[in-house]
C-alpha positions in Angstrom: 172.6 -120.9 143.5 176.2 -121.6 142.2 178.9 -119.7 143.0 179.4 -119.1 139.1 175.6 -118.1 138.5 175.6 -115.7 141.1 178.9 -114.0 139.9 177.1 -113.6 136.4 174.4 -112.2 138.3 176.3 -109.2 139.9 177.8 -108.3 136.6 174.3 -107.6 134.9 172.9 -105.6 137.5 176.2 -103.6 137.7 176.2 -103.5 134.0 172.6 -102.2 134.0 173.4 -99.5 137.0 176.4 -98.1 135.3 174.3 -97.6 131.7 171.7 -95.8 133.9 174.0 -93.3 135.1 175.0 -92.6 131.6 171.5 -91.4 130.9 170.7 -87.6 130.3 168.0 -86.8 132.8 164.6 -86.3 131.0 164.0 -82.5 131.0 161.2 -81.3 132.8 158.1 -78.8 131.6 157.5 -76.0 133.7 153.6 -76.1 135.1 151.2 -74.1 133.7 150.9 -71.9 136.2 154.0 -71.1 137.0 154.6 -66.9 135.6 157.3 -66.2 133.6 159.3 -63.2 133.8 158.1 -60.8 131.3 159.7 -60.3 127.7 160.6 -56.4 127.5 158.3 -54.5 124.9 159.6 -53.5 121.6 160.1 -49.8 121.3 160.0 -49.4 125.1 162.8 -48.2 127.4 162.1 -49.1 131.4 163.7 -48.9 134.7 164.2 -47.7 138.0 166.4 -47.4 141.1 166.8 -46.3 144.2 164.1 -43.9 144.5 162.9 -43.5 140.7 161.6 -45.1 137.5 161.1 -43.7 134.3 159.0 -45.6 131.4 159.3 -44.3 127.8 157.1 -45.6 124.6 158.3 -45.0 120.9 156.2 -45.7 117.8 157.2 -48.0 115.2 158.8 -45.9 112.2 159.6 -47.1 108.6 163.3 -47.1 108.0 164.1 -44.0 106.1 162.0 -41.8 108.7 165.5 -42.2 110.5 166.0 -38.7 111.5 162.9 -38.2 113.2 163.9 -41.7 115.2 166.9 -40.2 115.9 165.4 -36.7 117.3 163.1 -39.1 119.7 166.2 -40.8 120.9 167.7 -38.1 121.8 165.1 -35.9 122.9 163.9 -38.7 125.6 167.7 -39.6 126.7 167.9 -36.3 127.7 164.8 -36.2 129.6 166.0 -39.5 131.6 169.3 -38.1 131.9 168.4 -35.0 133.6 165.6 -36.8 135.3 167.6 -39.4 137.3 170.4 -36.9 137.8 167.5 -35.2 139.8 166.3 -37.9 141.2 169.1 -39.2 142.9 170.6 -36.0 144.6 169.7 -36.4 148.2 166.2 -37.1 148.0 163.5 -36.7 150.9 163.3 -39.2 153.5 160.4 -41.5 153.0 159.4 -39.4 150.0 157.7 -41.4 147.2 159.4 -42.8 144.2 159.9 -40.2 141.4 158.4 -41.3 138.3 159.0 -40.2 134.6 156.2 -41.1 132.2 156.9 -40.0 128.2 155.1 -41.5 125.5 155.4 -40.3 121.7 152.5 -41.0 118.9 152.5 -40.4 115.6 149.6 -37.6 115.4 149.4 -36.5 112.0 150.2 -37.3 108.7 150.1 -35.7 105.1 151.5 -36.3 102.1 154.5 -34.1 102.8 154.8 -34.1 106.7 154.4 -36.1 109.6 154.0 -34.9 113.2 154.9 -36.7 116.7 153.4 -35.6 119.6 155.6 -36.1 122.8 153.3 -36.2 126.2 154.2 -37.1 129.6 154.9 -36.2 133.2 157.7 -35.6 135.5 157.0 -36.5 139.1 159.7 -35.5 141.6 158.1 -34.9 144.2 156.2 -31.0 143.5 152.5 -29.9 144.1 152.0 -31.2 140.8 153.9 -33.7 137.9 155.2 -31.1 135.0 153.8 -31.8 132.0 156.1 -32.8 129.4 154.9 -31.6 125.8 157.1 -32.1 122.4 156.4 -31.7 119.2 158.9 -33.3 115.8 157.4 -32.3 112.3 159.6 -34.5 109.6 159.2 -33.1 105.5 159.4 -36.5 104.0 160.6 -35.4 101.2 163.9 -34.8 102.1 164.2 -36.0 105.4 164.5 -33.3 107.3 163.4 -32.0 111.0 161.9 -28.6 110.6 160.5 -25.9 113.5 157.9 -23.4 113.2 160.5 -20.9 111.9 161.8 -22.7 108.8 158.5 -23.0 107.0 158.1 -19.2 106.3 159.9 -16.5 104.3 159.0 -14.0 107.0 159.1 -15.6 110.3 158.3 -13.0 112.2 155.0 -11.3 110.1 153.9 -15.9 110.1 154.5 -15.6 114.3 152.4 -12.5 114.5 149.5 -13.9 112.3 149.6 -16.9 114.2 149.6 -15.1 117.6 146.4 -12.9 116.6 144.5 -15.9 115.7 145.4 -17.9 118.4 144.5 -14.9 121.1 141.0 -14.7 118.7 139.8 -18.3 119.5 141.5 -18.9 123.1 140.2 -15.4 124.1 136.5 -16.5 122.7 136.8 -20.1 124.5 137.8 -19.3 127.7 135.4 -16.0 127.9 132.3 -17.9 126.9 133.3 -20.3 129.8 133.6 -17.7 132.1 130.4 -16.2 130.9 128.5 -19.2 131.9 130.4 -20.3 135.3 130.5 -17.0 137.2 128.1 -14.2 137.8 128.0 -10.8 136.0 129.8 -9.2 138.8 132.6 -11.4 138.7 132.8 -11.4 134.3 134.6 -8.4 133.9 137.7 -8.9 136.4 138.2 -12.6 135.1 137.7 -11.6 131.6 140.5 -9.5 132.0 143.0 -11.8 134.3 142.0 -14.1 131.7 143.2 -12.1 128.3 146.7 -11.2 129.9 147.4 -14.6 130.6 146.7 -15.2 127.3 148.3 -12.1 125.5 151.7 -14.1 127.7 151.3 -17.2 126.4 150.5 -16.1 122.4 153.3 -13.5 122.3 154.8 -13.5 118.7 158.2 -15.5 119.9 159.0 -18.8 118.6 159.2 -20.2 122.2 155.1 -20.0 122.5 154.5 -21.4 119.5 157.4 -24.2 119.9 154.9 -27.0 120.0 152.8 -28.0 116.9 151.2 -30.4 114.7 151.0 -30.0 110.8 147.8 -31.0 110.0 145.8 -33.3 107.5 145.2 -36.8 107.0 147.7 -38.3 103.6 146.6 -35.5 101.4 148.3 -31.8 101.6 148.2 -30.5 105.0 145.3 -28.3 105.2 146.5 -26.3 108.8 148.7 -26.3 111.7 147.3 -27.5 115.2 149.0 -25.1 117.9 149.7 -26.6 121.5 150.3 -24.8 124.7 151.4 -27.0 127.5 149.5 -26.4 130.9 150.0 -23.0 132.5 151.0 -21.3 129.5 147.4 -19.6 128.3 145.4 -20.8 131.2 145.9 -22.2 134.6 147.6 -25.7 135.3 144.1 -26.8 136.4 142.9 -26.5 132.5 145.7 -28.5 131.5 147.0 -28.4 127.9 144.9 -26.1 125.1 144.9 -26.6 121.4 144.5 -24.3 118.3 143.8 -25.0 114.4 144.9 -22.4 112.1 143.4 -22.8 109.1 146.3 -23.2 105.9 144.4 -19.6 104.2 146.1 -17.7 107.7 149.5 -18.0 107.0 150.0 -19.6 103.2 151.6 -17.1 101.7 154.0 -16.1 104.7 155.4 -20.4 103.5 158.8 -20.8 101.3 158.5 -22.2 98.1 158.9 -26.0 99.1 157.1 -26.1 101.6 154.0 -24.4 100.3 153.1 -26.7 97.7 152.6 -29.6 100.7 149.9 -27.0 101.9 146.3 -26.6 100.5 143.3 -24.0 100.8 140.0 -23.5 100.3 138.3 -21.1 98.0 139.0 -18.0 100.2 142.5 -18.3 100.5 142.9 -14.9 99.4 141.1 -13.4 103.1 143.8 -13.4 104.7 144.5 -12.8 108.9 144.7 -9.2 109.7 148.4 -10.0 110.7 149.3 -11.0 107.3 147.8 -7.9 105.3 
């Protein structure tokens, strides 16, 4: 080979090296099988540290129920607030994880209400998780967060209505029950542990009756479902207890705008014996 001919033959393969370097490097795929890190949920707030973790679930709301998002917010912040505050003062040494667990579900829905149950547990550590019950009743109509209390003229004769039907139907659950688990012997003194533990739990004061769902299903409401969180009216054991009070008990204890979202049957004039 010539000295000229080999001299052209260095300059094309260095011509051909140097235009390879200026190549972007093809990007590879990731395999199949290779996991990727999970995307967070929508409407999902997670996380842990040293010693805790906490998972809250909120439903998907339309826009102008803004003040009930708002009330969820605020009510789970301060649940995790107070719950890692507690979590991370000097906990036990090889104790588990605490854990907070809150989830809130739309549960009812009329044409002038709508209801979100709050449920959950706090774990830190006790003989048992507390139970974590919550209830936020929106009147759609003008957007606004109402308690027990503000639906009636007369709060306290609507509280006393609502505590003698609630002590008629928990009294006549939990005494059949009894009835059919222990002997006759034993009736009598569990009856009665059974009806003051009751009468404490449906006292007329707006704390027992705090938690509750206005009932029906798009049309007017037709009743309020009543909710005692565990230990209130029974024994942890039994876990949460529901009521439904039928619209006729209390409707004409309700203000004026509220009681048109309400509807009763055809004996809406018997009343409770609370209400007369």
């Amino acid at each position: 080979m010539s000295l000229r001919l080999f001299a052209c033959f260095v300059v094309v393969c260095c011509a051909g090296l140097i235009a390879g370097c200026d190549r972007t490097p093809p990007v590879l795929a990731a395999p199949d099988n290779v996991a990727k890190p999970p995307e967070p949920a929508a409407n999902e707030d997670t996380g842990h540290g040293d010693g805790y973790a906490f998972h809250i679930r909120y439903p998907q709301l339309p826009a102008e129920w803004s003040p009930l998002a708002a009330a969820l917010r605020a009510y789970a912040e301060a649940q995790k607030k107070d719950f890692v505050a507690a979590s991370t003062d000097a906990p036990a040494l090889n104790a588990p994880p605490a854990h907070l667990d809150l989830e809130f579900n739309i549960a009812r829905r009329t044409s002038d209400f709508v209801s979100v149950l709050a449920s959950g547990s706090l774990d830190t550590g006790g003989a048992h998780p507390a139970a974590i019950v919550a209830s936020f009743d929106l009147h759609t109509s003008d957007d606004k967060l109402i308690a027990l209390a503000d639906l009636f003229s007369n709060a306290d004769a609507a509280l006393n209505a609502l505590s003698v039907e609630a002590r008629r139907q928990l009294e006549g659950r939990f005494g059949a029950k009894l009835r059919e688990a222990l002997p006759e012997k034993d009736q009598a003194g569990a009856v009665q542990n059974m009806r003051e533990w009751v009468e404490r739990g449906t006292a007329a004061t707006a704390e027992n009756f705090a938690v509750l769902l206005i009932d029906g299903l798009d049309a007017k409401a037709i009743g309020l479902t009543l909710i005692f969180p565990p230990d209130q009216v029974a024994p942890y054991a039994d876990g949460t207890q529901q009521i439904e009070v039928p619209a006729k008990v209390f409707y004409k204890l309700l203000k004026p705008e509220y009681s048109d979202g309400f509807q009763i049957d055809t004996e809406a004039e018997k009343l409770a014996p609370g209400v007369r």
